[in-house]
Every structure is written in structure tokens, then in C-alpha cells.
C-alpha positions as a LaTeX table, in Angstrom:
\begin{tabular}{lrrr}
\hline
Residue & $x$ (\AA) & $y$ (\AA) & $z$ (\AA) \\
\hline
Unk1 & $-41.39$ & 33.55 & $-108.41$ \\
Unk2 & $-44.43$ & 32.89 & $-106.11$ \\
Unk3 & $-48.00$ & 33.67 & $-107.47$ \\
Unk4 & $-50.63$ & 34.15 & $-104.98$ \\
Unk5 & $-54.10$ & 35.00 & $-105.50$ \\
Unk6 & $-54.94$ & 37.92 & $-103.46$ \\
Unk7 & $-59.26$ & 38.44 & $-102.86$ \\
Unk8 & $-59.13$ & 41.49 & $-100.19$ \\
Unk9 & $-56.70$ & 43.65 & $-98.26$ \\
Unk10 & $-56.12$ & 41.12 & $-95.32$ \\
Unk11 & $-54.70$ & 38.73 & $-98.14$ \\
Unk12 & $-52.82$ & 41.22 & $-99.56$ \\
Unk13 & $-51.47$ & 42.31 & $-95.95$ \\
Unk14 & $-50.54$ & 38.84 & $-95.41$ \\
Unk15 & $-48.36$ & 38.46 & $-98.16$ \\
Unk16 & $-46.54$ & 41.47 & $-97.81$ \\
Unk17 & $-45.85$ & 40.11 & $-94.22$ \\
Unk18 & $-44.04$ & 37.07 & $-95.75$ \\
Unk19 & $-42.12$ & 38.54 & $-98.44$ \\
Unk20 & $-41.06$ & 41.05 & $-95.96$ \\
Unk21 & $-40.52$ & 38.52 & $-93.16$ \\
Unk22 & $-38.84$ & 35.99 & $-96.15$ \\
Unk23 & $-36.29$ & 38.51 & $-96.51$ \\
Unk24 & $-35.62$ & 39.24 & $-92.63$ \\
Unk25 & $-36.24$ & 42.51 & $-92.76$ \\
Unk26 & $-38.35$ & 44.25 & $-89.77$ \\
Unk27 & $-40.77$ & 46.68 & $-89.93$ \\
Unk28 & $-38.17$ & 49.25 & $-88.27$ \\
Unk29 & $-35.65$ & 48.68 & $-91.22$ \\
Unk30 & $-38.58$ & 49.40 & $-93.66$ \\
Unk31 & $-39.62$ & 51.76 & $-92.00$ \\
Unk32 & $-36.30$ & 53.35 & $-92.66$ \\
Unk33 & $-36.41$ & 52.14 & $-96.15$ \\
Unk34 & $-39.30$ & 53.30 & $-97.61$ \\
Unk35 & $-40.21$ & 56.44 & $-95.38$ \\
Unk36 & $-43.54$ & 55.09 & $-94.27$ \\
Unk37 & $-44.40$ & 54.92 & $-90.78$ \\
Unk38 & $-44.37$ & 51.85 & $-89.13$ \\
Unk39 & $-47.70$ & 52.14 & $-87.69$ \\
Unk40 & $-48.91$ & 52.33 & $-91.66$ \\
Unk41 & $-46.68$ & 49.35 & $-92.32$ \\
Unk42 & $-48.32$ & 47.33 & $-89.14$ \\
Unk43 & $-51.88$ & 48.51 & $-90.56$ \\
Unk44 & $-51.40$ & 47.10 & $-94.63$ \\
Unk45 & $-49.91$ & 44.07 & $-92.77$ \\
Unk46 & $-53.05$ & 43.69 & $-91.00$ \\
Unk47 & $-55.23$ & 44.20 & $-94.44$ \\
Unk48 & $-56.75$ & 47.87 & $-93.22$ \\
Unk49 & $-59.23$ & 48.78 & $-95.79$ \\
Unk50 & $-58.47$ & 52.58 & $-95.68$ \\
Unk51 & $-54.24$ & 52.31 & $-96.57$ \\
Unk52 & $-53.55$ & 54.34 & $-99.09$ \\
Unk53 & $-53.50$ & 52.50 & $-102.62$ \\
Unk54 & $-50.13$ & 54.44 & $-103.24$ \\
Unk55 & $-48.59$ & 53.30 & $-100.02$ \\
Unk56 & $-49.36$ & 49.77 & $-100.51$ \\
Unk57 & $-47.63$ & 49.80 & $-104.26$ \\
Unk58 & $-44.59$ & 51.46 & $-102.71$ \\
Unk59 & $-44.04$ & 48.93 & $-99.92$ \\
Unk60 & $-44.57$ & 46.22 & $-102.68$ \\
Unk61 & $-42.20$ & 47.78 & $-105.01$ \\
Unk62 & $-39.69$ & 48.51 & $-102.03$ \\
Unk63 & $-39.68$ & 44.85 & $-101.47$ \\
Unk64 & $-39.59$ & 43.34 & $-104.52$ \\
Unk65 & $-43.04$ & 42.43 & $-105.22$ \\
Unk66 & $-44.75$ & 42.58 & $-108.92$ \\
Unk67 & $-48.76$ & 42.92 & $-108.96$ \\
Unk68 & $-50.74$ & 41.39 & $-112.21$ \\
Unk69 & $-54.62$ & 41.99 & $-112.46$ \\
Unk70 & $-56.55$ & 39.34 & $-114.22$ \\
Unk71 & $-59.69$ & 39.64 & $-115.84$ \\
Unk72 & $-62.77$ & 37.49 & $-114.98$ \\
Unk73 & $-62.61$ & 34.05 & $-115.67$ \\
Unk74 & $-65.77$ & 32.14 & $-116.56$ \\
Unk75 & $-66.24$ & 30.33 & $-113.16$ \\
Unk76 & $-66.57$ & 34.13 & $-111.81$ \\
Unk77 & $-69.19$ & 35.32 & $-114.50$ \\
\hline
\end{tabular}
């Protein structure tokens, strides 16, 4: 299992892209997949701050992908 910290919705975007690209599937076959447009898909790929929060956690599921939320840590406080 990979763990990635993810800061902003251009990091998230990006690893979507790999998993996504790590299992050689295209934007067209998710596209047919999950439902979602491939437009949307090419926008949360490229970290747009305005995708829907729901959208986002269904391409994640869709491909696999678990998200954890951590608390602060004492470097951030």
C-alpha cells in the first residue's frame, strides 16, 4: 500500500493520475466506469479547486484508493 501525503487539490489530482495510470486504465474507460465526465476527470487530475468533494471520493473509491485524515502534529501547531 502506498501512503502519500496529500497538502492541496493539485497533489491530490496527481495521485489519482498515477493510481489510475498504474493500473492502465484511461480516462475514456473511467469515464465509462464511474459515469463522470471525462472533462471532470481531466479537471481533479489537474487539482481544480471547485470538483465536487463527492466526485473526487467516487473516482478514488472507483479506483481503489483509501483516504485517512490525520490530526495536527506538533511541528504543525
Amino acid at each position: 500500500m502506498i501512503s502519500t501525503t496529500v497538502t492541496d487539490p493539485a497533489s491530490l489530482g496527481r495521485v489519482i493520475r498515477q493510481v489510475r495510470k498504474a493500473s492502465k486504465i484511461t480516462q475514456e474507460d473511467l469515464e465509462l466506469q464511474t459515469g463522470i465526465s471525462r472533462t471532470t476527470i481531466r479537471a481533479i487530475e489537474q487539482g481544480k479547486e471547485t470538483a465536487h468533494i463527492g466526485l473526487v471520493l467516487q473516482l478514488c473509491r472507483d479506483l481503489g484508493m483509501t483516504l485517512s485524515i490525520g490530526g495536527p502534529t506538533k511541528e504543525s501547531r
